[in-house]
N, CA and C atoms of all chains as a GROMACS GRO file, in nm:
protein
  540
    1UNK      N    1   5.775  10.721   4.354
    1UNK     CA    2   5.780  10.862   4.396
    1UNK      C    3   5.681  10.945   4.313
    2UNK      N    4   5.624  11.002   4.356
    2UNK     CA    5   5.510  11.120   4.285
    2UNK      C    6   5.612  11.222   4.218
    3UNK      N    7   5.511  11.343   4.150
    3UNK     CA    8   5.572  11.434   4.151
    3UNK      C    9   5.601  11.546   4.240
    4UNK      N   10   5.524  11.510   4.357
    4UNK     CA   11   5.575  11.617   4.488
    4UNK      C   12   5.649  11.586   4.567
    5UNK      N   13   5.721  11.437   4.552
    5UNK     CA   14   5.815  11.374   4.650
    5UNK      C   15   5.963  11.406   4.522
    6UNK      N   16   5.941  11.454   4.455
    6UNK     CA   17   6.074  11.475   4.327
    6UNK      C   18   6.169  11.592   4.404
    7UNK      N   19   6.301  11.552   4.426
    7UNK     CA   20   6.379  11.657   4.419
    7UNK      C   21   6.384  11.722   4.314
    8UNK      N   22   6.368  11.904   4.350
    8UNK     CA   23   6.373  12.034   4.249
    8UNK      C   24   6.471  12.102   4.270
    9UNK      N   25   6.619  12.136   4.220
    9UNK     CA   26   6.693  12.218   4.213
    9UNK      C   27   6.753  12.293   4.112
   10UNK      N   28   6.799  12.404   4.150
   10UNK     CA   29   6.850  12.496   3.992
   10UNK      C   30   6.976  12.482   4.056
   11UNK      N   31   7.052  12.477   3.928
   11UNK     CA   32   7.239  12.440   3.921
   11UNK      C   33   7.238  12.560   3.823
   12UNK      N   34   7.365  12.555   3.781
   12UNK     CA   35   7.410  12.696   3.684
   12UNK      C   36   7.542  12.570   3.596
   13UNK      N   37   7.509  12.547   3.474
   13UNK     CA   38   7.614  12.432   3.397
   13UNK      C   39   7.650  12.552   3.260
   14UNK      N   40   7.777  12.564   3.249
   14UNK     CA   41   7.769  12.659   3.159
   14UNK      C   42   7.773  12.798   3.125
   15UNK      N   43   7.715  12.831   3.279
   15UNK     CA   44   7.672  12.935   3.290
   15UNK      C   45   7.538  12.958   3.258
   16UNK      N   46   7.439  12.859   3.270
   16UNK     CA   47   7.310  12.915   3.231
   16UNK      C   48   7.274  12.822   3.374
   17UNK      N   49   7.120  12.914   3.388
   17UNK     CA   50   7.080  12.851   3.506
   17UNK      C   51   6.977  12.703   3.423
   18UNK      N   52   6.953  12.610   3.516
   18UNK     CA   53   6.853  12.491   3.499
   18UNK      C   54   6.765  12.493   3.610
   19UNK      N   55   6.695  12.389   3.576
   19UNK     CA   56   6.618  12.351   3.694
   19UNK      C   57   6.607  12.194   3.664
   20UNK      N   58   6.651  12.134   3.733
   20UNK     CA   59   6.700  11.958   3.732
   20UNK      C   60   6.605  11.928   3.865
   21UNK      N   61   6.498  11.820   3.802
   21UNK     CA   62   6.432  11.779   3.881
   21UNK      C   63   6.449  11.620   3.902
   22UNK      N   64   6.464  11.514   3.993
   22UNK     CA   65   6.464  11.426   3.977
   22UNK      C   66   6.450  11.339   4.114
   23UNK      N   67   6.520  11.207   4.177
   23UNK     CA   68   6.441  11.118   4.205
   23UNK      C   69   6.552  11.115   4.344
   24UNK      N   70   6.672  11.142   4.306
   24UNK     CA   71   6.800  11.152   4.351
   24UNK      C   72   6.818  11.292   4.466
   25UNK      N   73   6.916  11.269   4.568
   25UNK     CA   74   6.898  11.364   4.677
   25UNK      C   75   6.934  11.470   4.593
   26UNK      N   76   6.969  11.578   4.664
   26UNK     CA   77   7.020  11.702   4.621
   26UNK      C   78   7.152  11.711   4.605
   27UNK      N   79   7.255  11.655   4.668
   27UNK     CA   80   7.382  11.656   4.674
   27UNK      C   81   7.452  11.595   4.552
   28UNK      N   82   7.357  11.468   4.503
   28UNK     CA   83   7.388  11.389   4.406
   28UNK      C   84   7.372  11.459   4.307
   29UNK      N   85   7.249  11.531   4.248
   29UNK     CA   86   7.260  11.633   4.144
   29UNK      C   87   7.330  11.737   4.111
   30UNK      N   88   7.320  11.787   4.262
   30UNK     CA   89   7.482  11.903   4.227
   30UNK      C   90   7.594  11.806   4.181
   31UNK      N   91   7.609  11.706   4.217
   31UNK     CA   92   7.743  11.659   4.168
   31UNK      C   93   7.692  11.609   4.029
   32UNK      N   94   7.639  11.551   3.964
   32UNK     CA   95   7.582  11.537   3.831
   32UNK      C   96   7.624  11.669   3.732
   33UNK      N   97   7.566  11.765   3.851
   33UNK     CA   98   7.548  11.899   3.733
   33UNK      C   99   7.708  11.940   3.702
   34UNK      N  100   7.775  11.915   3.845
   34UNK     CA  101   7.894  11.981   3.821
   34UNK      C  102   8.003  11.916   3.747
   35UNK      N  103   8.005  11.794   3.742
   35UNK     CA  104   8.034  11.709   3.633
   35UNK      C  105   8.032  11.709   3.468
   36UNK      N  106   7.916  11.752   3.453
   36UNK     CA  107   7.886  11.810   3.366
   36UNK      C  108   7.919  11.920   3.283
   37UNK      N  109   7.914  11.999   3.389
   37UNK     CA  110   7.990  12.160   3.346
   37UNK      C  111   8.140  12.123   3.334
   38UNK      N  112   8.198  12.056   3.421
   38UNK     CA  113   8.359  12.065   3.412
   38UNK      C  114   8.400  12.003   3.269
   39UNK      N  115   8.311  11.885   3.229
   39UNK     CA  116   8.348  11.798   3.117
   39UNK      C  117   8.294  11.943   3.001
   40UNK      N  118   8.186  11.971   2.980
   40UNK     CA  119   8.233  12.075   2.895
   40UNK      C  120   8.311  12.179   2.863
   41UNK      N  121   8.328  12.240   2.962
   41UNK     CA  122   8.475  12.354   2.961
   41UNK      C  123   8.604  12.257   2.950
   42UNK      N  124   8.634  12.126   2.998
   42UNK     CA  125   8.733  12.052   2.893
   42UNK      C  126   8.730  12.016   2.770
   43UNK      N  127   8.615  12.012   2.687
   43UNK     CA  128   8.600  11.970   2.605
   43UNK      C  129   8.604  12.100   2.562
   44UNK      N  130   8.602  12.223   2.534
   44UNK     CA  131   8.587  12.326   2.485
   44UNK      C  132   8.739  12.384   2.506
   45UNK      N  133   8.810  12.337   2.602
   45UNK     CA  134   8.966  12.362   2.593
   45UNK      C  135   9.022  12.324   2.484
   46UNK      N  136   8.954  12.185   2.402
   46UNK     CA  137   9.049  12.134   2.298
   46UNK      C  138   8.969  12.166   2.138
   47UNK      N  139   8.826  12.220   2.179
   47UNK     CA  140   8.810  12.284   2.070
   47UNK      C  141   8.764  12.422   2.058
   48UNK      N  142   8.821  12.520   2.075
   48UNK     CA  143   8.813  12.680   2.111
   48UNK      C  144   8.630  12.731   2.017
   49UNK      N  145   8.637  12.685   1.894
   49UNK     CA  146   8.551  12.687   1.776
   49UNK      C  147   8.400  12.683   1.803
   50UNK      N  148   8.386  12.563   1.896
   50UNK     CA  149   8.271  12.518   1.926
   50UNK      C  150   8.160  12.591   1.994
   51UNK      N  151   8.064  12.611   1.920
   51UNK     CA  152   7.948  12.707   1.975
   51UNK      C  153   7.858  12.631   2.098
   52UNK      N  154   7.778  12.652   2.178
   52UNK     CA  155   7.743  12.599   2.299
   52UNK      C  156   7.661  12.495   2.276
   53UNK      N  157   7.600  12.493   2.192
   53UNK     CA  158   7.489  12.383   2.119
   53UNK      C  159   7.580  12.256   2.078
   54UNK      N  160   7.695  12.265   2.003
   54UNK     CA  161   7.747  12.142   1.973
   54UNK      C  162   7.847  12.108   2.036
   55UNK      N  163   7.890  12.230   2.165
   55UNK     CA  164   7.959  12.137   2.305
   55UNK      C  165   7.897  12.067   2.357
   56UNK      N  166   7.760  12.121   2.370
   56UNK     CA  167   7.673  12.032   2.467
   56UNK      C  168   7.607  11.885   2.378
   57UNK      N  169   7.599  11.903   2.267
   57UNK     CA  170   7.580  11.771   2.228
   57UNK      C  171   7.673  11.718   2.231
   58UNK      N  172   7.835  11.718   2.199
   58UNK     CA  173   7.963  11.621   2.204
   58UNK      C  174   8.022  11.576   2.379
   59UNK      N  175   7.941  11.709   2.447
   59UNK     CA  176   7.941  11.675   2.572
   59UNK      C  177   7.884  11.492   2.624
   60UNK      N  178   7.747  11.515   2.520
   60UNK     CA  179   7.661  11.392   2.573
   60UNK      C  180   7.710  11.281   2.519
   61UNK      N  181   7.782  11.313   2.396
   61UNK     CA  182   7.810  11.183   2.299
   61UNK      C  183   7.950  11.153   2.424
   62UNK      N  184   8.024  11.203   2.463
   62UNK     CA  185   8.142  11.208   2.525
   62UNK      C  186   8.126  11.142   2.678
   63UNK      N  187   7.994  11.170   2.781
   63UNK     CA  188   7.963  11.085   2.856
   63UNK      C  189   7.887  10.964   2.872
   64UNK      N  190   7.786  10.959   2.720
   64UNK     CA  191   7.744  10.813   2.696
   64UNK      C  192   7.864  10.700   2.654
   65UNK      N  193   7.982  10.766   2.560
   65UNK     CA  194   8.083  10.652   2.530
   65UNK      C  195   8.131  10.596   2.683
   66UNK      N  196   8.156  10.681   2.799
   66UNK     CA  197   8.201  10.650   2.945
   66UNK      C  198   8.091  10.549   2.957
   67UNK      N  199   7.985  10.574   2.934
   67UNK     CA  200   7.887  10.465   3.042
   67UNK      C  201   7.884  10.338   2.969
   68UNK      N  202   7.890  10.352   2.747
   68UNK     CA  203   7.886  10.208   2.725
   68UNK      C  204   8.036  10.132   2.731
   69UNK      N  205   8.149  10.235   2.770
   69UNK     CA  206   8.281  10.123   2.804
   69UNK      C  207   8.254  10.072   2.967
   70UNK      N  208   8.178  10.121   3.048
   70UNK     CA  209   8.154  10.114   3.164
   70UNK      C  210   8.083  10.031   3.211
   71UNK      N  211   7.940   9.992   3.110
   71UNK     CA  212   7.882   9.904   3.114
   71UNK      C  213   7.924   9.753   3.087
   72UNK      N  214   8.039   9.786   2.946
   72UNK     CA  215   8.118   9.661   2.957
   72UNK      C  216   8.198   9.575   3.056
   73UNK      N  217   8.260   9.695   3.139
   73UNK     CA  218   8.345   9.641   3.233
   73UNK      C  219   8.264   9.606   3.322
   74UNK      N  220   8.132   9.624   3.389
   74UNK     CA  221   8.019   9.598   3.441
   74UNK      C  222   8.006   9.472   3.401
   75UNK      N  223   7.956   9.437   3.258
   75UNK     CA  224   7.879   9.323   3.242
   75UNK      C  225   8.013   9.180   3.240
   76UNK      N  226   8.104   9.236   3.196
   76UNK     CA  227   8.234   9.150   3.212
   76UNK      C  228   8.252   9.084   3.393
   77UNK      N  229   8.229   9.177   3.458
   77UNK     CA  230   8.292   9.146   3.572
   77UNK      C  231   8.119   9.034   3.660
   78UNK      N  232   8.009   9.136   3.590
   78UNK     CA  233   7.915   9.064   3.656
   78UNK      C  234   7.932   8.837   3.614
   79UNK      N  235   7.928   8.866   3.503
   79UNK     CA  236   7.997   8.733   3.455
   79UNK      C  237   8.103   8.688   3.519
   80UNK      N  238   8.191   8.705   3.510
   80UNK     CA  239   8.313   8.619   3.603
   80UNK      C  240   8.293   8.605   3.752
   81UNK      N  241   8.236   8.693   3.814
   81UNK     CA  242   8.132   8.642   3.966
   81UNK      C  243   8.085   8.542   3.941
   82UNK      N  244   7.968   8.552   3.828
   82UNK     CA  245   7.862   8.423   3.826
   82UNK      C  246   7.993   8.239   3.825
   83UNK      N  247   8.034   8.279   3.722
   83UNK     CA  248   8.081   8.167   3.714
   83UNK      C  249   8.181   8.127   3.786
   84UNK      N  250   8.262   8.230   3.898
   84UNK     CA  251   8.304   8.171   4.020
   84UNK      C  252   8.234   8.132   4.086
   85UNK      N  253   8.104   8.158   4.153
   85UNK     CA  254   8.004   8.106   4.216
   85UNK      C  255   7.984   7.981   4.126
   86UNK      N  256   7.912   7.988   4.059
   86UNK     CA  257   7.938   7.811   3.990
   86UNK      C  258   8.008   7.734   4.020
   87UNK      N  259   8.125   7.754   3.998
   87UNK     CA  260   8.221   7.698   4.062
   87UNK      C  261   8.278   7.636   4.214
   88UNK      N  262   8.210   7.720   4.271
   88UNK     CA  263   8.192   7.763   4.395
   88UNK      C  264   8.134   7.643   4.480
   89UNK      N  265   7.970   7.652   4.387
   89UNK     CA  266   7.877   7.575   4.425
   89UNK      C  267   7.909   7.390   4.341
   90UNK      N  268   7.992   7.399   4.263
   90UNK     CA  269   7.975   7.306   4.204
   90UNK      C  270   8.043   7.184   4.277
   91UNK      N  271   9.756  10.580   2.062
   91UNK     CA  272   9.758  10.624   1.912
   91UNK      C  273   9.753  10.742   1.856
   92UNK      N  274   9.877  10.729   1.765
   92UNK     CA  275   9.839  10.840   1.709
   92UNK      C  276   9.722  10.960   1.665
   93UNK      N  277   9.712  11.070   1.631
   93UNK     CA  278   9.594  11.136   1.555
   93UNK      C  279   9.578  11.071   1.457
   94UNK      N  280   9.621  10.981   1.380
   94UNK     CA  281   9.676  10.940   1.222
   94UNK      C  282   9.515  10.805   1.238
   95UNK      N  283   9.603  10.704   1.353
   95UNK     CA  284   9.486  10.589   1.374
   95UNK      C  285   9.393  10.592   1.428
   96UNK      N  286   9.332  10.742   1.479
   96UNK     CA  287   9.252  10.754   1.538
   96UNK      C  288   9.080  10.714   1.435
   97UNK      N  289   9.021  10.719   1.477
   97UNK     CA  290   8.850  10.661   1.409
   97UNK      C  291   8.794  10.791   1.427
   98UNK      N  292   8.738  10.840   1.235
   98UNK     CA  293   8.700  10.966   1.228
   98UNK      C  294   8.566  10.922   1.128
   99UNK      N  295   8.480  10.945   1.200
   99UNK     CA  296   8.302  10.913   1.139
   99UNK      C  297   8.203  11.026   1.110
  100UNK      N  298   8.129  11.045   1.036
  100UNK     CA  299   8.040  11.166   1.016
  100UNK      C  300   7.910  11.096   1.088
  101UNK      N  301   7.844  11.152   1.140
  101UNK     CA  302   7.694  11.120   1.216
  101UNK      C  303   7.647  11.219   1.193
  102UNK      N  304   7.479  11.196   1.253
  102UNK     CA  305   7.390  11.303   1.238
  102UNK      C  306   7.337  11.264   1.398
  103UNK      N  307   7.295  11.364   1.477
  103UNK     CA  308   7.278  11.409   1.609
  103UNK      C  309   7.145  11.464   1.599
  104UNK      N  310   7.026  11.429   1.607
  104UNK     CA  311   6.897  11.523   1.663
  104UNK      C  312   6.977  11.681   1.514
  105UNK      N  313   6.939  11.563   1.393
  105UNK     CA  314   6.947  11.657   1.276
  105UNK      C  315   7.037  11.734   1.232
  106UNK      N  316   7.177  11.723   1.278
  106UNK     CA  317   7.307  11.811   1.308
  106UNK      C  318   7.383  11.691   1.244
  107UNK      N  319   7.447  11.725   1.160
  107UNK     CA  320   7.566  11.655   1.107
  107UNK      C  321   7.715  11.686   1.205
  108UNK      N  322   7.812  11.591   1.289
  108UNK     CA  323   7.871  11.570   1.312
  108UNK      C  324   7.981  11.481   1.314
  109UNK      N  325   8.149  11.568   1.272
  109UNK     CA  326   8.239  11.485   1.301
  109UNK      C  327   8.295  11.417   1.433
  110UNK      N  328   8.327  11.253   1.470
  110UNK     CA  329   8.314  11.226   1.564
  110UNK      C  330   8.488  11.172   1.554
  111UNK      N  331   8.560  11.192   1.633
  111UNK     CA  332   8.680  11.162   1.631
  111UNK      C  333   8.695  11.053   1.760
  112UNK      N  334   8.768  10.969   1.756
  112UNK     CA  335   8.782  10.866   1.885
  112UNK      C  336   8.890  10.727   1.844
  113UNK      N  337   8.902  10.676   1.944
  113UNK     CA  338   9.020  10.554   1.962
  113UNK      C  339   8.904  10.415   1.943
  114UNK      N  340   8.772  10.436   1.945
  114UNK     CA  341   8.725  10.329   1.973
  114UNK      C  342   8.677  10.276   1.781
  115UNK      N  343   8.624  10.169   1.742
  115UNK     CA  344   8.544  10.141   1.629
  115UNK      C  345   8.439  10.182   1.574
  116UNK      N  346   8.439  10.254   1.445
  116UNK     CA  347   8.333  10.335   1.424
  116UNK      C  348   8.193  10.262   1.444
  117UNK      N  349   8.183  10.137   1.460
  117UNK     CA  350   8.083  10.089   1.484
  117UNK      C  351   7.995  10.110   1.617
  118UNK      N  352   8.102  10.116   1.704
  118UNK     CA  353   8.110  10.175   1.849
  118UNK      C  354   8.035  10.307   1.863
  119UNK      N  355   8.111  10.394   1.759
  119UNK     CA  356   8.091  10.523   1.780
  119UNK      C  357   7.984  10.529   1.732
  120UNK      N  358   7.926  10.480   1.630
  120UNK     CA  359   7.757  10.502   1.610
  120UNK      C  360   7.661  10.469   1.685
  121UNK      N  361   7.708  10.394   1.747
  121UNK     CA  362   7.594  10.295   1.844
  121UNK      C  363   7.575  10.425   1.952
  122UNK      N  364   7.715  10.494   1.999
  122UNK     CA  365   7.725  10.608   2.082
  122UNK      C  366   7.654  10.747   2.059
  123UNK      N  367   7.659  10.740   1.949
  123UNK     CA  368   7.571  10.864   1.842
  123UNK      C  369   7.429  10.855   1.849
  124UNK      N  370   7.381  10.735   1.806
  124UNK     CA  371   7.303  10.673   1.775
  124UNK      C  372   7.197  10.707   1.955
  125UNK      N  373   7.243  10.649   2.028
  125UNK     CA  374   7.185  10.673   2.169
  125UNK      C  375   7.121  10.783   2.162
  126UNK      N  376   7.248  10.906   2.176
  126UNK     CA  377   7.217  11.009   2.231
  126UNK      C  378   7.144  11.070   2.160
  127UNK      N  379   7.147  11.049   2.019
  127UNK     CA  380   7.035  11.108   1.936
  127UNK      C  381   6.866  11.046   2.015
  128UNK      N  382   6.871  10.940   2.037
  128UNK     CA  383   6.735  10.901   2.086
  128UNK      C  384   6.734  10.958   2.225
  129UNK      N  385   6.814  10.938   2.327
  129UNK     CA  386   6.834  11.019   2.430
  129UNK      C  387   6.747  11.184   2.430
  130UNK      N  388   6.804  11.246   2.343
  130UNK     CA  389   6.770  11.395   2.341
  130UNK      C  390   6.615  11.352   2.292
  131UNK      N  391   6.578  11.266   2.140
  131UNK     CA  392   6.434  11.260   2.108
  131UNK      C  393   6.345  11.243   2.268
  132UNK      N  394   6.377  11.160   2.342
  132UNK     CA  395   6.282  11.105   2.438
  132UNK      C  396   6.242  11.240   2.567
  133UNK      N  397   6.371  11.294   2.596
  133UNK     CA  398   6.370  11.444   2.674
  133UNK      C  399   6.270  11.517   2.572
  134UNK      N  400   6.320  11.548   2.478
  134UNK     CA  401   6.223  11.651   2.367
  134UNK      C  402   6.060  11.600   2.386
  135UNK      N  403   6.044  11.525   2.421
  135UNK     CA  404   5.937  11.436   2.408
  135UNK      C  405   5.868  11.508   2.553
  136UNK      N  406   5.929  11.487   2.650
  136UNK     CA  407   5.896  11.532   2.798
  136UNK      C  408   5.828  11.653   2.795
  137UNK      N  409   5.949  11.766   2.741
  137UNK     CA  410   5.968  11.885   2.768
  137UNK      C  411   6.007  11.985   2.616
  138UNK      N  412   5.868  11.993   2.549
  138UNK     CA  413   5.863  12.037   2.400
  138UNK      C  414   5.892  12.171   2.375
  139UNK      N  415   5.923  12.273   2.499
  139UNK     CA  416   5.952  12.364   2.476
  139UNK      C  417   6.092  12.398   2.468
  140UNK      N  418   6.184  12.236   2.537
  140UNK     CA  419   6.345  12.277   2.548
  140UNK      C  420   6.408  12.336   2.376
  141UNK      N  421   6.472  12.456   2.398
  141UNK     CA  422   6.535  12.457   2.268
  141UNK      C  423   6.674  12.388   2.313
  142UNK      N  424   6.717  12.303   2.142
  142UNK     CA  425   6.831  12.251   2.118
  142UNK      C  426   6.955  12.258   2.235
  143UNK      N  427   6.990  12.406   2.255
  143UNK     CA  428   7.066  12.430   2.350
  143UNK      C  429   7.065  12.353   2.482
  144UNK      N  430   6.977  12.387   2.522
  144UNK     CA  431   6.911  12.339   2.673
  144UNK      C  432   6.929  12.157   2.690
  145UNK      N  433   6.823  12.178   2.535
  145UNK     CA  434   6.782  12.037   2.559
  145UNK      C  435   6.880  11.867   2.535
  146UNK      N  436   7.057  11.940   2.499
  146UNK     CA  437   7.170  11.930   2.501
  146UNK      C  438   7.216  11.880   2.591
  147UNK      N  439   7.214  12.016   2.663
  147UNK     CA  440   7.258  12.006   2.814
  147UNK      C  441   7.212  11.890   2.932
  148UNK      N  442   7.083  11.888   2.921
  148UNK     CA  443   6.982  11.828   2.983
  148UNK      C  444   7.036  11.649   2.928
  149UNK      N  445   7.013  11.640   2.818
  149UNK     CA  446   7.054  11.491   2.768
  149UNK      C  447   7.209  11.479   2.826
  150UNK      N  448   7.317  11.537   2.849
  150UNK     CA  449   7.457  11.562   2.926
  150UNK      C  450   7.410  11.482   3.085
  151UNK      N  451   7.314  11.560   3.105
  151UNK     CA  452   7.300  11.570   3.280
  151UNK      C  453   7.254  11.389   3.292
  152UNK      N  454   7.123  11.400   3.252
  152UNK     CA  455   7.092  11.274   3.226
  152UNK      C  456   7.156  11.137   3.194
  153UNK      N  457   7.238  11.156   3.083
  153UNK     CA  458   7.346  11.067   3.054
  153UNK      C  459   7.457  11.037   3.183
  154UNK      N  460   7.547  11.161   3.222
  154UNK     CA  461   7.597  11.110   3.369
  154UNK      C  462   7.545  11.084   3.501
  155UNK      N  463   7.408  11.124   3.471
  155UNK     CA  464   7.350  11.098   3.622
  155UNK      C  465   7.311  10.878   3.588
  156UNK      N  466   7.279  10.821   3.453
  156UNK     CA  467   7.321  10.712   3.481
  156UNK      C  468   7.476  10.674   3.470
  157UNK      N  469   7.546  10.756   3.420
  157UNK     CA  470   7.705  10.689   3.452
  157UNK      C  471   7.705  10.656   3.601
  158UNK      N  472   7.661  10.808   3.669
  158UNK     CA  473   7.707  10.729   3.797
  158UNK      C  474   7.666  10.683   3.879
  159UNK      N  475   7.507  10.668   3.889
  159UNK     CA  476   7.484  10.511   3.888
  159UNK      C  477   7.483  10.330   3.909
  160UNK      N  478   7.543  10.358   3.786
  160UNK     CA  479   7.638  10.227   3.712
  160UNK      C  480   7.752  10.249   3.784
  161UNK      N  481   7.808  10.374   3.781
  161UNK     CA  482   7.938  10.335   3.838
  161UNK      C  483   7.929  10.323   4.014
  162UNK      N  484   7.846  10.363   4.122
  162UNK     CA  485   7.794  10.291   4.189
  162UNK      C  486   7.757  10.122   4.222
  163UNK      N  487   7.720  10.064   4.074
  163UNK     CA  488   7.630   9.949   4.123
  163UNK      C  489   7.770   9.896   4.083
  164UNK      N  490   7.864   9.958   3.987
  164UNK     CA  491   8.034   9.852   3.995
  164UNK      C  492   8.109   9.854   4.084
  165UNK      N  493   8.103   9.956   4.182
  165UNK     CA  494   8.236   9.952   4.267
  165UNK      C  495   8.178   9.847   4.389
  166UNK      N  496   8.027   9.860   4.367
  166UNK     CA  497   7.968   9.783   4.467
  166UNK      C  498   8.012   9.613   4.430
  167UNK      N  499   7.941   9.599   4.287
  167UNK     CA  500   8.034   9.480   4.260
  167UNK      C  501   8.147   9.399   4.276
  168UNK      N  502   8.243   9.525   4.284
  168UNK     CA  503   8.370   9.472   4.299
  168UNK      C  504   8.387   9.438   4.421
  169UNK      N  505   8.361   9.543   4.513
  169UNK     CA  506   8.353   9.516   4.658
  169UNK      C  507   8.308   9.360   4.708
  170UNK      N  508   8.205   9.347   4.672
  170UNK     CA  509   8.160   9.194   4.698
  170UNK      C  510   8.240   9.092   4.657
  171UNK      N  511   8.274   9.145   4.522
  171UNK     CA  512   8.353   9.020   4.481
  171UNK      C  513   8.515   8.970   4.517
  172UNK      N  514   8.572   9.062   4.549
  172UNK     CA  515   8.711   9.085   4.661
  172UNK      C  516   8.697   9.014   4.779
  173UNK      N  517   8.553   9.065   4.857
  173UNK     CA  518   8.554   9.047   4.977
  173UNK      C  519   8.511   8.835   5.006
  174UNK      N  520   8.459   8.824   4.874
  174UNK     CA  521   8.446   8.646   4.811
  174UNK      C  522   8.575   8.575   4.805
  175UNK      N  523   8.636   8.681   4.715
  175UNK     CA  524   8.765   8.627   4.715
  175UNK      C  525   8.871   8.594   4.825
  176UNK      N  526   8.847   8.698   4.916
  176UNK     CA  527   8.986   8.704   5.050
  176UNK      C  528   8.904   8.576   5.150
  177UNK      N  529   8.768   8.608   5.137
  177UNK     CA  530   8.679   8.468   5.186
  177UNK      C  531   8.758   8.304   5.180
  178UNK      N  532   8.746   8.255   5.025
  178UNK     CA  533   8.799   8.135   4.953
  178UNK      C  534   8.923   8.136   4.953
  179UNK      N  535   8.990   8.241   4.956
  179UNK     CA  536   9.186   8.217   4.974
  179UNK      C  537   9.217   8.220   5.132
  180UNK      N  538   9.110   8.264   5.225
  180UNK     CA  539   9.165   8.241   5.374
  180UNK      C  540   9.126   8.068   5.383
   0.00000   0.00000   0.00000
């Protein structure tokens, strides 16, 4: 994809506006963005304190831990396919 | 678990000292830290004018736009692998 075939949209996360450009339809980013926003205003429910800068970083630390337990259950399951197929074939 | 057994680690974040509280192994949790700190370096890298704030946010968006993804290419997984299964037990 070039850069003129890139989906360009502005979301509002936070309350601030963006402009999220990427590769993905439009629908998918709104849902990205809004995901986003919701996980911070939960995360800011349990710590009132937190200034917007270090929601949004515990935000990120808070959806990368999702993707590397996620990836586990991913790479776990991709494995036990394989070796039923082995099995399979054997 | 308790608050008591919970896993409480100090990190540093794109130069920000942070407490990281969680159920998982602090080893875990650095590796999680550890990311997103490079995460935000590589955006910063893109887009040198993002301040901290933004450029927060942006590493957030990014981070769940591969959660979901991944979590895409798993349910797809599973799907296949069910549909293997009801295959070999008919």
């Amino acid at each position: 994809m070039t850069q003129e075939d890139k989906t360009r949209i502005e979301v509002e996360i936070y309350n601030q506006k963006y402009t999220i450009v990427g590769d993905e339809e439009a629908a998918h980013m709104r849902l990205v963005s809004s995901l986003v926003d919701q996980k911070m205003r939960d995360i800011k429910e349990g710590n009132k304190q937190l200034d917007i800068n270090r929601l949004a970083v515990l935000t990120a630390v808070n959806t990368m831990n999702d993707y590397l337990k996620l990836k586990e259950a991913y790479d776990e399951l991709k494995n036990e396919t394989e070796k039923k197929e082995d099995l399979n074939d054997g």
